[in-house]
C-alpha positions as CSV (number, residue, x, y, z in Angstrom):
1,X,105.7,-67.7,-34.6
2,X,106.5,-71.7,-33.2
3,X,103.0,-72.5,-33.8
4,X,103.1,-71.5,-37.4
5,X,105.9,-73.3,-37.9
6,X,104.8,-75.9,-35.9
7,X,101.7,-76.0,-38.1
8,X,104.4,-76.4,-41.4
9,X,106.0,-78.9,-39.6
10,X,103.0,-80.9,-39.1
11,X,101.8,-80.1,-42.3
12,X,105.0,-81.5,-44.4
13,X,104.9,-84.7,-41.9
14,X,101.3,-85.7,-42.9
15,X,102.8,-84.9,-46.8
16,X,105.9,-87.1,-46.8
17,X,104.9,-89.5,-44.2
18,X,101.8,-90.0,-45.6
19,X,103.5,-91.4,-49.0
20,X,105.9,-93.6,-47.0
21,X,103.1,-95.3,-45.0
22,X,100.1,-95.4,-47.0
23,X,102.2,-97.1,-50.0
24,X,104.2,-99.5,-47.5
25,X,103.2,-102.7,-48.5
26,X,101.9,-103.8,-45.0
27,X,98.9,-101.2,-45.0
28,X,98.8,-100.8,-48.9
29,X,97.6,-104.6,-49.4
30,X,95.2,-104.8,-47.3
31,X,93.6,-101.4,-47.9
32,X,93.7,-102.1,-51.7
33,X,92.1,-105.5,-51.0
34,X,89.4,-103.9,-49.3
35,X,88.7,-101.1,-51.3
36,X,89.6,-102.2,-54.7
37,X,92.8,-100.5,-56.4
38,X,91.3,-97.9,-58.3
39,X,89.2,-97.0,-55.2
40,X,92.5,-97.1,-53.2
41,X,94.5,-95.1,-55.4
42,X,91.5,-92.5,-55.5
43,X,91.7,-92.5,-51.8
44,X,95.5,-92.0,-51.8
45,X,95.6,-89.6,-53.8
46,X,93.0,-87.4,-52.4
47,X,94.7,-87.7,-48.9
48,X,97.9,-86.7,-50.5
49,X,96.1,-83.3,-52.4
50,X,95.1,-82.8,-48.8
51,X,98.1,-82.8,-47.4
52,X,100.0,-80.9,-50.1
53,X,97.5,-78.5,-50.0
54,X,98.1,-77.6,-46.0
55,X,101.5,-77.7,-46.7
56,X,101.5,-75.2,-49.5
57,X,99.0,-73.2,-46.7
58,X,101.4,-73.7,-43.6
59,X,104.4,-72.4,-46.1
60,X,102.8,-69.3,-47.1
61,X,101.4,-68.3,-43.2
62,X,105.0,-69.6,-41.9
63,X,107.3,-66.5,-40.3
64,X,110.8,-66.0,-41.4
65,X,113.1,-67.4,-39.3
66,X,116.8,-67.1,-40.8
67,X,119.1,-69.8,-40.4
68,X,122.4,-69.5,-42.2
69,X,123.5,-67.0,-45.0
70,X,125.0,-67.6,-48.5
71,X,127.0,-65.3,-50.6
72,X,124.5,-63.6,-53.3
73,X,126.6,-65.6,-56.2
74,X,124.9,-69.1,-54.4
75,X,121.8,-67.5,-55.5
76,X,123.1,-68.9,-59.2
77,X,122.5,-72.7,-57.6
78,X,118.5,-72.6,-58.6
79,X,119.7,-70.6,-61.9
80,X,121.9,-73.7,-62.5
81,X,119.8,-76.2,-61.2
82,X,116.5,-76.4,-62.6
83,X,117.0,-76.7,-66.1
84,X,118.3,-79.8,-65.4
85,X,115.5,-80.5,-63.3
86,X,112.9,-79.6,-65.5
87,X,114.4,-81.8,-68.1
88,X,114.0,-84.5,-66.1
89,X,110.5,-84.0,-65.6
90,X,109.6,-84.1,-69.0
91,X,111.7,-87.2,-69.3
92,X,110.0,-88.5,-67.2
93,X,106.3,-87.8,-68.5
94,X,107.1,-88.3,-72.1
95,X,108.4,-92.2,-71.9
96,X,107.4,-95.3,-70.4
97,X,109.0,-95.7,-66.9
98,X,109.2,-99.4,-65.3
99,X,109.7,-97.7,-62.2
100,X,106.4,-95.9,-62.2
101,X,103.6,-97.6,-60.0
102,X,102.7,-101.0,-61.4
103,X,105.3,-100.5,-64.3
104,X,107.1,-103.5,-66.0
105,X,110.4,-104.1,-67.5
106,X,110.0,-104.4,-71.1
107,X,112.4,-105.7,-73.8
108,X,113.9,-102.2,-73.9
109,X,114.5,-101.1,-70.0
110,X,115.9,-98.1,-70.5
111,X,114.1,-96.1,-72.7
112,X,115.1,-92.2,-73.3
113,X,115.6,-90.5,-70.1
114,X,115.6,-93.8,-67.7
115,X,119.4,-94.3,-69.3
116,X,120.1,-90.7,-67.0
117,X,118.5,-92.0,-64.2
118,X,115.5,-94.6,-63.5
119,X,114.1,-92.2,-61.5
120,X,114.1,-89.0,-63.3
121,X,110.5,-87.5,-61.9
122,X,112.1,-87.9,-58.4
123,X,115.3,-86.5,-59.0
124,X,114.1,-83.8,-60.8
125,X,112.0,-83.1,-57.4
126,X,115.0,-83.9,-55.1
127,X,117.0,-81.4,-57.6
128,X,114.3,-78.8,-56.9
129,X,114.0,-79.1,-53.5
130,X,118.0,-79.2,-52.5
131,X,118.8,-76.6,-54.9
132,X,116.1,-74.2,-53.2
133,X,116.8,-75.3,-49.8
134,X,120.6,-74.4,-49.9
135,X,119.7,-70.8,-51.0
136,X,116.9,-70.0,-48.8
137,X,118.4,-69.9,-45.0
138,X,115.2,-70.0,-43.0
139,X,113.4,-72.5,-40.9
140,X,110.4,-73.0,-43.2
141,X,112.0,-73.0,-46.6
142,X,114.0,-75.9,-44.2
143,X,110.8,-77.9,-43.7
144,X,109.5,-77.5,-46.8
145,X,112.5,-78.0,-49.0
146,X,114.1,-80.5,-46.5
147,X,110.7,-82.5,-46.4
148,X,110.0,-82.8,-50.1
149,X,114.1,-83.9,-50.7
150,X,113.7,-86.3,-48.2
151,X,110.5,-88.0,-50.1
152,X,112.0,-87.7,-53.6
153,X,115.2,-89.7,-52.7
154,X,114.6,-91.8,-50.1
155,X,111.4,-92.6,-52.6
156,X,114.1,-94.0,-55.1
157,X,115.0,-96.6,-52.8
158,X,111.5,-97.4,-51.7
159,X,110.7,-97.9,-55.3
160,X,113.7,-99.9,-56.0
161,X,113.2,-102.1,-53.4
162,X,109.4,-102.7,-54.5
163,X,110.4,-103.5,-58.0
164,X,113.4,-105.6,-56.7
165,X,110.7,-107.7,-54.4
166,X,108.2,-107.9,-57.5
167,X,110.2,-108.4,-60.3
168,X,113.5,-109.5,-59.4
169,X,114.9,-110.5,-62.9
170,X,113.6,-107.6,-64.9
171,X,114.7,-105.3,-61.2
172,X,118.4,-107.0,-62.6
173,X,117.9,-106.0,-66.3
174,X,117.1,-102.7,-65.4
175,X,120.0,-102.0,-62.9
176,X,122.3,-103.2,-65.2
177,X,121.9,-100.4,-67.8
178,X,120.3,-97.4,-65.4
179,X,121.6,-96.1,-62.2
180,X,119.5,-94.0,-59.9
181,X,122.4,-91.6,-58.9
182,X,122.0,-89.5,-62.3
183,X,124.3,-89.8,-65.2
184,X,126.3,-92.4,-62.7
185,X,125.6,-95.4,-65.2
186,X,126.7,-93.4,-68.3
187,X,129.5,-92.6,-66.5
188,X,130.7,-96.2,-66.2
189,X,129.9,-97.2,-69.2
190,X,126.9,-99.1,-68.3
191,X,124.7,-96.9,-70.9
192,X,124.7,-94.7,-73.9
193,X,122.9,-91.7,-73.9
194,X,122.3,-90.4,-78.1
195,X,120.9,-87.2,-78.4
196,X,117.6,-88.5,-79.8
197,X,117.0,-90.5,-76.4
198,X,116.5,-86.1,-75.6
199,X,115.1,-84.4,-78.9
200,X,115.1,-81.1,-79.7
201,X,111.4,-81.1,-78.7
202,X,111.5,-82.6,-74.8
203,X,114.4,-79.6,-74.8
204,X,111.9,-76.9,-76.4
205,X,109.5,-78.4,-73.5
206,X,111.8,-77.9,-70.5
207,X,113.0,-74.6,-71.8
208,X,109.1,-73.6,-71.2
209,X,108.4,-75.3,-68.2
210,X,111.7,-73.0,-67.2
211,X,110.7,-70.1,-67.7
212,X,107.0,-70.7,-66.7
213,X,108.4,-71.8,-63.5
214,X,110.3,-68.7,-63.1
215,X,107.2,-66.3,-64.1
216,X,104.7,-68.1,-61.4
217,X,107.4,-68.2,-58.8
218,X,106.0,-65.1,-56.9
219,X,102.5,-66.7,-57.2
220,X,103.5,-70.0,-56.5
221,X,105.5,-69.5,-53.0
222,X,103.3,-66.5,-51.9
223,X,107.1,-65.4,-50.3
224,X,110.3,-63.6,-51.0
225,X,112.6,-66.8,-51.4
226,X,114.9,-67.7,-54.3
């Protein structure tokens, strides 16, 4: 039983440690130097595939090991959760992001989604991962969850702080107008979210990752969790 969750725990290091330290500036220069970027970011990725791939492995051989336990109305949280979540997923894909890797601020900073949050592909991981790991009292679902929030949000900051150092002045533009807390800028009146930022069709496309997502759960965790 403690190896296999040693195993996880090893597995979901190499995942979320891996991200941290291979795209830290210090070892990501020279290695990109060396190899070339697109030869780097093959590299990267491959090792990341790895990794997720082990972790998905060590998650599905892990042994149940309860921890704490919720009344069965929490089990709503997910229910709650992950529409939002998804939406922000396809916000994310479906508009330019200056905060993706190598982005740029344009004339227009906050395009669509990026006025909810400039990070919306890593919140809507974060939202995954906290919503599941509050329901699911067990050590793995701990790891695994706990691992992947930790990445998504503390992967906000890293990002920030990489545009900030690269692009200070367009890094100012865009802070001015986005938050990275969601909604937190529309809130103070730093942004103005109109429904056609959204459209009816981004909705139509998070309502289907929705319910695909809840279809290939059982396939997808290989366990009984929420």
């Amino acid at each position: 039983m403690t190896g296999s969750l040693t195993a996880l725990a090893l597995a979901v290091l190499a995942f979320v440690g891996g991200h941290f330290v291979l795209s830290s500036p210090p070892l990501r220069r020279p290695l990109a130097g060396a190899l070339g970027e697109r030869a780097f970011a093959g590299a990267y990725s491959a090792l990341m595939l790895a990794a997720f791939v082990w972790t998905v492995a060590a998650f599905r051989a892990a042994p149940y090991v309860p921890l704490w336990e919720l009344p069965r109305g929490a089990r709503m949280i997910p229910v709650l959760v992950m529409p939002f979540a998804c939406l922000l997923f396809v916000g994310s894909v479906t508009v330019r992001n200056p905060t993706m890797v190598m982005g740029a601020v344009a004339a227009d900073p906050a395009p669509g989604m990026i006025k909810v949050t400039r990070h919306p592909m890593l919140w809507a991981f974060g939202l995954w991962a906290l919503a599941h790991l509050v329901v699911n009292g067990e050590a793995a679902a701990l790891l695994l969850f706990g691992g992947i929030a930790v990445l998504a949000l503390a992967g906000t900051l890293a990002i920030d702080a990489k545009l900030r150092a690269r692009d200070s002045q367009g890094f100012a533009r865009l802070a001015a107008v986005t938050s990275n807390l969601p909604l937190a800028a529309l809130v103070a009146g730093r942004s103005r979210l109109r429904f056609a930022d959204i459209g009816w069709w981004r909705l139509a496309l998070a309502a289907l990752l929705y319910v695909a997502l809840i279809f290939a759960h059982p396939l997808l965790s290989g366990r009984t969790i929420a």
